[in-house]
C-alpha positions as a LaTeX table, in Angstrom:
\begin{tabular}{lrrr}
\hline
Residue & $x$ (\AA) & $y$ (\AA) & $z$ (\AA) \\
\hline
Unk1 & 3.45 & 0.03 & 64.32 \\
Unk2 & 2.51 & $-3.52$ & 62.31 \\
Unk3 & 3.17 & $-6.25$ & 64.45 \\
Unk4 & 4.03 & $-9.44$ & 62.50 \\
Unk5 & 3.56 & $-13.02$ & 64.19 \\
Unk6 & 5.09 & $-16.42$ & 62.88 \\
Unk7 & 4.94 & $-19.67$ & 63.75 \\
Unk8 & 8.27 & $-20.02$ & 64.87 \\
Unk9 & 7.41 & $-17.11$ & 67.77 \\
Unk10 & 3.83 & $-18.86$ & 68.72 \\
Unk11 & 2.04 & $-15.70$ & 70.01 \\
Unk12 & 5.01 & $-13.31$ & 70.66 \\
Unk13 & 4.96 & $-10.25$ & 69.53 \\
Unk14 & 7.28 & $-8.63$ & 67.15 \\
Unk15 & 7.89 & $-4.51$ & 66.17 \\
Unk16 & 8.66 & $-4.49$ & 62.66 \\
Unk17 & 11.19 & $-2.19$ & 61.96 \\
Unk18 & 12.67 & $-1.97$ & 65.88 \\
Unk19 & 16.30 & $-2.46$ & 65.82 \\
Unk20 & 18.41 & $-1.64$ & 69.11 \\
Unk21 & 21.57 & 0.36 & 68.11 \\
Unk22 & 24.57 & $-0.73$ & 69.97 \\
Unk23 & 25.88 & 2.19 & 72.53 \\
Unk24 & 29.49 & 2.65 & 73.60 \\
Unk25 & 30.16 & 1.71 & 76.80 \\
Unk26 & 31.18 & 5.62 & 78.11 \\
Unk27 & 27.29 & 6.00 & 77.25 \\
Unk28 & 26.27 & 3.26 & 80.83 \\
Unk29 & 29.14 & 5.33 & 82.04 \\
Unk30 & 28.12 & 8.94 & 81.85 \\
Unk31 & 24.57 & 7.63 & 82.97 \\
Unk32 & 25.86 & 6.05 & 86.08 \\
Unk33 & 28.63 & 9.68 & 86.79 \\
Unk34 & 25.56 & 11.71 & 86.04 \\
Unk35 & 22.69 & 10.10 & 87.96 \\
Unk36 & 25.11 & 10.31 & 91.18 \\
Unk37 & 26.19 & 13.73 & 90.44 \\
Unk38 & 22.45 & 14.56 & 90.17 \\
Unk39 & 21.60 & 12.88 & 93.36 \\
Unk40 & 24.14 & 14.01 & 95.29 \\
Unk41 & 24.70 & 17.58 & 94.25 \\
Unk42 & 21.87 & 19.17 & 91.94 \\
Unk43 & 18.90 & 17.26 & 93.76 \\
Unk44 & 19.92 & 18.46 & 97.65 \\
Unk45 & 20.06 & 22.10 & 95.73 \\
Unk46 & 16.99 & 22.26 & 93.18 \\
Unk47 & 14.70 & 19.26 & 93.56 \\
Unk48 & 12.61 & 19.53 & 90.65 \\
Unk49 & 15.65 & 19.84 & 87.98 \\
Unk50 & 17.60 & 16.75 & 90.39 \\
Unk51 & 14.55 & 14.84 & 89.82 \\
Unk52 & 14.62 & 15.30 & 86.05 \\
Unk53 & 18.31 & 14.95 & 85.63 \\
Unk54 & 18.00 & 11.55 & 87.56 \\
Unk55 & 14.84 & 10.94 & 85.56 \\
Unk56 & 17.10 & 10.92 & 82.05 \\
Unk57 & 20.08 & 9.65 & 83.70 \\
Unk58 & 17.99 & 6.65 & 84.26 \\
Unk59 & 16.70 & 6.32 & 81.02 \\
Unk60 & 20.13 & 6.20 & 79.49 \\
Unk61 & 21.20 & 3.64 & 81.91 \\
Unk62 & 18.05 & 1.53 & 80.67 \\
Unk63 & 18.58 & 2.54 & 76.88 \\
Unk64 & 22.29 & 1.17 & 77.65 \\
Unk65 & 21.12 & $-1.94$ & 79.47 \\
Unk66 & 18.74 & $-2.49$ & 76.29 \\
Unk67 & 21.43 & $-2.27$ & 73.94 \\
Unk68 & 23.74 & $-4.14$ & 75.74 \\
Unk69 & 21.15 & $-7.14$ & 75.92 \\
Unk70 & 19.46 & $-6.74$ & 72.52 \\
Unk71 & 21.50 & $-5.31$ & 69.60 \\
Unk72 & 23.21 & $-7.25$ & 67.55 \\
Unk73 & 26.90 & $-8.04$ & 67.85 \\
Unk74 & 28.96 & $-6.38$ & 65.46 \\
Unk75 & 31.76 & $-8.29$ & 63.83 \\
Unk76 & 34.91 & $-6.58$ & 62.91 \\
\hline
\end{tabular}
């Protein structure tokens, strides 16, 4: 991955050739309806495939939080 530097960012970093996409909102939505479906109901039952559904429920609810915070804002 280069990583570029200017003088406008004075030491940070930059990924050249990151962009965050921006996610629908039912995206944060089904994270949040499937990590509590997983905690409540699959983890209690299997705990090894609750823990891994909450594991990548998680990770779309931090992709969405991500996207929400960093992608750009499209204009219609």
């Amino acid at each position: 991955m280069m990583v570029k530097k200017s003088r406008k960012n004075k030491g940070k970093k930059i990924f050249a050739g990151w962009k965050p996409s921006p996610l629908k909102g039912s995206f944060m939505v089904t994270a949040i309806v499937g990590f509590l479906i997983s905690a409540y109901y699959v983890y209690p039952q299997n705990l090894s495939l609750g823990f891994a559904c909450m594991f990548i429920f998680m990770l779309m609810f931090i992709a969405a939080i991500i996207s929400m915070t960093k992608a750009p804002v499209a204009e219609y």
